[in-house]
C-alpha positions as CSV (number, residue, x, y, z in Angstrom):
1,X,-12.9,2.8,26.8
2,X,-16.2,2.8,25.7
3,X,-16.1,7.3,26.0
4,X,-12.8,6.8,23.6
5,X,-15.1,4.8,21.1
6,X,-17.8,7.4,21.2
7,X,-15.8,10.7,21.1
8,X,-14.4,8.9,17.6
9,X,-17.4,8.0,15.9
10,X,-19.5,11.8,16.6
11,X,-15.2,13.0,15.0
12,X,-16.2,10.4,12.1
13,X,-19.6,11.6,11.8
14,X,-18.9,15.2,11.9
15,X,-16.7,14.9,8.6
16,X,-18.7,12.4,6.6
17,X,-21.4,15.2,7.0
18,X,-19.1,18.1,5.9
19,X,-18.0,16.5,3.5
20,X,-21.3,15.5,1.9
21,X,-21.9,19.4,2.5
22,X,-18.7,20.4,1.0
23,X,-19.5,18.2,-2.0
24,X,-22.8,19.4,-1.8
25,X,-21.9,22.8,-2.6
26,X,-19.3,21.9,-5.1
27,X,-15.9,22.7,-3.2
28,X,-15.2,18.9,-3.8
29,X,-15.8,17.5,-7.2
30,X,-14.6,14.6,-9.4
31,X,-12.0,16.4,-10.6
32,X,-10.9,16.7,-6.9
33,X,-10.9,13.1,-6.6
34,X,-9.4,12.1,-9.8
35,X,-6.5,14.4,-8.4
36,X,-6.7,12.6,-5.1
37,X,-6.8,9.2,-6.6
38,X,-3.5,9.7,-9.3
39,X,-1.9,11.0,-5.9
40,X,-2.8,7.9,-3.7
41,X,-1.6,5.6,-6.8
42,X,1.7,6.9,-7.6
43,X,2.7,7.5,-4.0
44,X,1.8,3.5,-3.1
45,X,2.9,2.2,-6.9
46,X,5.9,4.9,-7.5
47,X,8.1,2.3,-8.8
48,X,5.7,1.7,-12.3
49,X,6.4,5.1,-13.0
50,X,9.9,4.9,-14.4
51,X,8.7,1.9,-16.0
52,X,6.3,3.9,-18.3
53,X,3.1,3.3,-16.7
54,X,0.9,6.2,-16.9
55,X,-1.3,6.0,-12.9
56,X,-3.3,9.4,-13.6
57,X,-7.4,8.2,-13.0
58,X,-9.0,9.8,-16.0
């Protein structure tokens, strides 16, 4: 079990560091995440859109 636990934390580990790099060297940006977030928001909250409310993160 304890082989499981390790093999997914050096997995967690190797994409918290590629991101940082990819951020690092501007393939991810804020307007990247804005995008990301308005996604997340109207996917879990998609029933306050017909309602009017506007969910893009600005």
């Amino acid at each position: 079990m304890s082989g499981r636990w390790v093999s997914r934390l050096i997995i967690l580990v190797y994409f918290v560091i590629g991101g940082f790099i990819a951020w690092d060297h501007g393939y991810l940006g804020l307007g990247w995440l804005r995008s990301f977030a308005s996604a997340v928001l109207a996917i879990i909250l998609w029933w306050l859109i017909p309602l009017g409310v506007n969910l893009h993160v600005h």
